[in-house]
Backbone as a printed PyTorch tensor [residue, N CA C, xyz], in Angstrom:
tensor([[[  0.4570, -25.0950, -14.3500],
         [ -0.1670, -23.8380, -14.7150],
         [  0.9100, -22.8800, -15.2000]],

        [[  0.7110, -22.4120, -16.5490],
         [  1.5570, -21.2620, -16.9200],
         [  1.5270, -19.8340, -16.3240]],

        [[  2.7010, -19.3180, -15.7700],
         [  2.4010, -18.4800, -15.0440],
         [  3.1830, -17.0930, -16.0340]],

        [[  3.4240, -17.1450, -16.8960],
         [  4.1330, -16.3210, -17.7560],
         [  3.3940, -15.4630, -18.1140]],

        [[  3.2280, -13.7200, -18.2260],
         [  2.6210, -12.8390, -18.0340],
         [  1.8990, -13.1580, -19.7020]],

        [[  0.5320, -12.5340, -19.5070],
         [ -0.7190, -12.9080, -20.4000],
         [ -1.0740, -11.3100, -21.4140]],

        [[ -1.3460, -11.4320, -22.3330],
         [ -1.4520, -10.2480, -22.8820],
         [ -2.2450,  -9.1820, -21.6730]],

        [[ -2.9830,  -9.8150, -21.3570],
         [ -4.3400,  -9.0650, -20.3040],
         [ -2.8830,  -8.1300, -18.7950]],

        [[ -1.9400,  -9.1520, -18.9270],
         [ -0.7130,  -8.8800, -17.8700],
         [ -0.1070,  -7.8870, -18.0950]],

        [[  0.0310,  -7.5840, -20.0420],
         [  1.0200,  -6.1450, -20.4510],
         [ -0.0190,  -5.3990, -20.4120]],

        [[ -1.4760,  -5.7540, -20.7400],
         [ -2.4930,  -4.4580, -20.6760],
         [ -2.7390,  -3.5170, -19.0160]],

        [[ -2.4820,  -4.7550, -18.3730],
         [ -2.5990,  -4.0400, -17.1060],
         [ -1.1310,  -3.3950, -16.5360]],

        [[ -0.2220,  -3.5750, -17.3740],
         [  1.2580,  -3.1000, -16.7680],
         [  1.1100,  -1.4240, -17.2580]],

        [[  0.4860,  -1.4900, -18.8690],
         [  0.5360,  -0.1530, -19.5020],
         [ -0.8750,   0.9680, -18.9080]],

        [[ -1.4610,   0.2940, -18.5880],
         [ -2.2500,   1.1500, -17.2870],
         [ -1.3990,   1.5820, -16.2210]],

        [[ -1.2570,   1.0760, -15.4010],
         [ -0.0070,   1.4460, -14.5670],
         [  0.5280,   2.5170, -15.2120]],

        [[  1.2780,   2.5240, -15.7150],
         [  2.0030,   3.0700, -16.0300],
         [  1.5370,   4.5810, -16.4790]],

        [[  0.3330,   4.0310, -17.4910],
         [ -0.1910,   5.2640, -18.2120],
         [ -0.9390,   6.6460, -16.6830]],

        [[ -1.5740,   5.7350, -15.7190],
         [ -2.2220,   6.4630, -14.8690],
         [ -1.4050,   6.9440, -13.9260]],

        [[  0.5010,   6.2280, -13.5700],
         [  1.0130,   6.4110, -12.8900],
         [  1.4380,   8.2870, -12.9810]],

        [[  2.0700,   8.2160, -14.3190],
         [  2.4340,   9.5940, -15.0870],
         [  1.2470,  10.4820, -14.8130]],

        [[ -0.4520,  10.3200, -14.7180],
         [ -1.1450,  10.9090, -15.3750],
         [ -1.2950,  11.4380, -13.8210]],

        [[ -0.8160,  11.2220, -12.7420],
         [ -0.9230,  11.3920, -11.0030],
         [  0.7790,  12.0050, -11.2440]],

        [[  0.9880,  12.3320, -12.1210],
         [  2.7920,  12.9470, -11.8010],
         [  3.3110,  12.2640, -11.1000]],

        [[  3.2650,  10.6160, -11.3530],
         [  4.6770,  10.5530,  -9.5920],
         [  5.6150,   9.8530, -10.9100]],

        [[  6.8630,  10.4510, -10.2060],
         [  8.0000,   9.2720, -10.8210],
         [  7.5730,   7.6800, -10.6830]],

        [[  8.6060,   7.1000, -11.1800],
         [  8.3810,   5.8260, -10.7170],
         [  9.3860,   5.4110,  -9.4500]],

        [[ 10.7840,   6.3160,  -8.9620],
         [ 10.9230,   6.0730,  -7.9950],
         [  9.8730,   6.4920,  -6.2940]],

        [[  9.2530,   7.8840,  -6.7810],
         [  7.9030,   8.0740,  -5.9640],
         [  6.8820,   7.6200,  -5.5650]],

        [[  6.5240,   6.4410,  -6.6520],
         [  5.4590,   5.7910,  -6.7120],
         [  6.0250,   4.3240,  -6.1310]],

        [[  7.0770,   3.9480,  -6.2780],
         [  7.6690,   2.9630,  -5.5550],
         [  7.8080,   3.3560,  -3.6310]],

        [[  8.7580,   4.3880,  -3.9030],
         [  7.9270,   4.8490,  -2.3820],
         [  7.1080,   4.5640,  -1.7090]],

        [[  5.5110,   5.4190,  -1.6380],
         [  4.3470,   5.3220,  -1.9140],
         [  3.7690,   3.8020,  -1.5220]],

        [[  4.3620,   2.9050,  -2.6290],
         [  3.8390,   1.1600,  -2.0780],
         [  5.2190,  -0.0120,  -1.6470]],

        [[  5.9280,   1.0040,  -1.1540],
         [  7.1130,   0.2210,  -0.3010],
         [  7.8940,  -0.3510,  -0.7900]],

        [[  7.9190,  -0.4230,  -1.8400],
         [  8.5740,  -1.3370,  -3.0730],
         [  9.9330,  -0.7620,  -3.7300]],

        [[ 10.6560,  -1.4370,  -4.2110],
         [ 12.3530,  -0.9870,  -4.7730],
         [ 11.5230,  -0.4160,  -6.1110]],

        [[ 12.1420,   0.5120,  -6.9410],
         [ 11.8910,   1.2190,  -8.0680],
         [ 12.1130,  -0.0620,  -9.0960]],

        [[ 12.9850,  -1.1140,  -8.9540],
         [ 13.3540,  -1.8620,  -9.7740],
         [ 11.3990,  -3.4510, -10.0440]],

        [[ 11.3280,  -3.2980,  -8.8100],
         [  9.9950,  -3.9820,  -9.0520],
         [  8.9890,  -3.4480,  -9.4430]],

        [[  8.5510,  -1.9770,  -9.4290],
         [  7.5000,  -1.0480, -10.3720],
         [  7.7500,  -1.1110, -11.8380]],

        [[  9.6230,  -1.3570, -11.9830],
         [  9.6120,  -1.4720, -12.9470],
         [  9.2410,  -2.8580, -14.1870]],

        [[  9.3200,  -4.1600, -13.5440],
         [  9.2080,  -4.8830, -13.4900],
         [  7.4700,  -4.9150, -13.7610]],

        [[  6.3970,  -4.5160, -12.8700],
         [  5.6470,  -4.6820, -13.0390],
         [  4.3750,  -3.5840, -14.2190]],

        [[  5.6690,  -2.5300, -14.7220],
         [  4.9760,  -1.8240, -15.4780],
         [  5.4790,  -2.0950, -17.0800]],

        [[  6.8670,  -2.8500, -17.0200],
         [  6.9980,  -3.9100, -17.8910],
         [  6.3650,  -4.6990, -18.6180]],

        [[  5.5100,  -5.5780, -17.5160],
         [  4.7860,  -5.9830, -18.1820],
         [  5.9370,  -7.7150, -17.5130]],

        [[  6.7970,  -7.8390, -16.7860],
         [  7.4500,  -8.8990, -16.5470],
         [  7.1800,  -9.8890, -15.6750]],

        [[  6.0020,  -8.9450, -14.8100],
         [  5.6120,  -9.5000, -13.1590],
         [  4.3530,  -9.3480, -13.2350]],

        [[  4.1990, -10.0410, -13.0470],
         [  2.3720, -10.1830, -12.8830],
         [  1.7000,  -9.1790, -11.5080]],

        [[  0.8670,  -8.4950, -11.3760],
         [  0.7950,  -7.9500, -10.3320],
         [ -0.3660,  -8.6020,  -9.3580]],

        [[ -0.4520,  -9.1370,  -8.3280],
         [ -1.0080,  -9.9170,  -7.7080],
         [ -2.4080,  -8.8490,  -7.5230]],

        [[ -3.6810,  -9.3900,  -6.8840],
         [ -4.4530,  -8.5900,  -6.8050],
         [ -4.5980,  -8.0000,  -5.2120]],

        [[ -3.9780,  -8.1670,  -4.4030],
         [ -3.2120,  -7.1950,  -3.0260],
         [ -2.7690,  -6.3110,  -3.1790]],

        [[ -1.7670,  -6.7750,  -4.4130],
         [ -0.9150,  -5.0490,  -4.9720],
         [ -1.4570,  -4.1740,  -5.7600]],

        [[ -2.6850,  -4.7870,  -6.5510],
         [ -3.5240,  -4.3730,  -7.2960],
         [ -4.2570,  -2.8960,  -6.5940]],

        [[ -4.6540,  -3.8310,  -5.5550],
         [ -5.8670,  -3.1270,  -4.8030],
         [ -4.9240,  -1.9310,  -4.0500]],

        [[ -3.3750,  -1.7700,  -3.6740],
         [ -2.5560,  -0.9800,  -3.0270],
         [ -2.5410,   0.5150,  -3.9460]],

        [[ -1.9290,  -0.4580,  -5.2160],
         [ -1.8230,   0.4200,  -6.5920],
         [ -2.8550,   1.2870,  -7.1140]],

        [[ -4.2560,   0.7000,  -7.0840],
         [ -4.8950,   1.5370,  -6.7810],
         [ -5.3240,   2.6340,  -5.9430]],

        [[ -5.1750,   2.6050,  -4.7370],
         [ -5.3280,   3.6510,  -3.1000],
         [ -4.1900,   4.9990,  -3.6120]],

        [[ -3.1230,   4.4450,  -3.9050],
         [ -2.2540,   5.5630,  -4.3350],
         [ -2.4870,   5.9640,  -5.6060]],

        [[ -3.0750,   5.1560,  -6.1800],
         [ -3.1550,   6.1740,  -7.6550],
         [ -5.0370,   7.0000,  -7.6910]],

        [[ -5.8080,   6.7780,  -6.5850],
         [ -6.9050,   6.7660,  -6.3900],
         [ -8.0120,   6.4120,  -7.6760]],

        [[ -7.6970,   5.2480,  -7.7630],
         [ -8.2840,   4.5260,  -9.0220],
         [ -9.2330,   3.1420,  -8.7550]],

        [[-10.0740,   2.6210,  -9.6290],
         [-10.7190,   1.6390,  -9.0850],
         [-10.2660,   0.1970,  -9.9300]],

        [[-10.2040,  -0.9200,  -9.4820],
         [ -9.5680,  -2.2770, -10.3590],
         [-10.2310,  -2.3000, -11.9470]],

        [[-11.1470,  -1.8600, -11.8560],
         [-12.0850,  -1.4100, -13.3980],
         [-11.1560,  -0.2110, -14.2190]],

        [[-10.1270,   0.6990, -13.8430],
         [ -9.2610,   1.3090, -13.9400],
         [ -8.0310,   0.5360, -14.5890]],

        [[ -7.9540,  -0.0060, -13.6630],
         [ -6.8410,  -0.6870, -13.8410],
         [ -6.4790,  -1.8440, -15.1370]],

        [[ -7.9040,  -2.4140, -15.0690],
         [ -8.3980,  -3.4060, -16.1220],
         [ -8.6940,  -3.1020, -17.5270]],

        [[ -8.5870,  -1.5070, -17.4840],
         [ -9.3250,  -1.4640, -18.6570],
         [ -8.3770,  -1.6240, -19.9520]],

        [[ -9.3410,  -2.2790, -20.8190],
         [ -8.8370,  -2.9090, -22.5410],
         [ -8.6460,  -4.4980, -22.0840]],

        [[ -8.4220,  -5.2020, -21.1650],
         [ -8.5170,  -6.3760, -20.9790],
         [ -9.5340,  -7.3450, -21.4250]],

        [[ -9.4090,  -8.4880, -21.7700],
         [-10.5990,  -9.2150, -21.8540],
         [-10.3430, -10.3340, -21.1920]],

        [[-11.6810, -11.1260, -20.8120],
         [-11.7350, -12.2270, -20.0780],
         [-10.8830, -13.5320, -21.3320]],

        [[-10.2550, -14.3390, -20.1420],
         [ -9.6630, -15.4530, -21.1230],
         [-10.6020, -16.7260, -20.0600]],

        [[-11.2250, -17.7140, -20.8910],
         [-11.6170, -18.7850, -20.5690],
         [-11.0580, -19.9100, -20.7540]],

        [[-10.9300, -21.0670, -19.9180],
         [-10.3070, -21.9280, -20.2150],
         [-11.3180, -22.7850, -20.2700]],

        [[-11.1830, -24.1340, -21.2310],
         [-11.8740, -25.1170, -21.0000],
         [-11.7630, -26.1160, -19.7930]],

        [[-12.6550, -26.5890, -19.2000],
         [-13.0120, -27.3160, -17.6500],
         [-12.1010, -28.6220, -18.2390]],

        [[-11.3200, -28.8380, -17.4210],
         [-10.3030, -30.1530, -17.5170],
         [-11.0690, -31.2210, -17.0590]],

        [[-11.2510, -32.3340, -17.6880],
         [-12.2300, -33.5480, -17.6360],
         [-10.9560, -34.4240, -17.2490]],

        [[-10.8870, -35.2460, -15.6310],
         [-10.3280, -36.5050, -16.0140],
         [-10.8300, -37.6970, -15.9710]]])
């Protein structure tokens, strides 16, 4: 399984990011906030790290936002059902 961040991965990094600013916190504040080194917010607003959906759901509480927030401009990617 490719685990290499997915367009849907930078759309959700530039949310972050965009809603992080739009709540005024730095990004060392906002690292704060979810316990995290400033260097992994950065990472995940990058667009480098995939953000798991635990951190998802964290990222949201502090930014008081809902995963539909977070998601938005994304689209579903389907894969075809692997036949063996």
């Amino acid at each position: 399984m490719n685990r290499s961040p997915t367009s849907n991965d930078r759309i959700i990094a530039e949310n972050i990011t965009r809603l992080r600013k739009a709540h005024k916190l730095s990004r060392p504040q906002f690292a704060h906030e979810l316990g995290l080194s400033n260097g992994q917010i950065e990472k995940y607003e990058n667009g480098s790290n995939r953000v798991p959906l635990s951190r998802a759901i964290e990222i949201c509480a502090v930014l008081n936002c809902s995963l539909a927030d977070l998601c938005e401009g994304t689209t579903p990617t389907l894969y075809p059902s692997r036949v063996t």
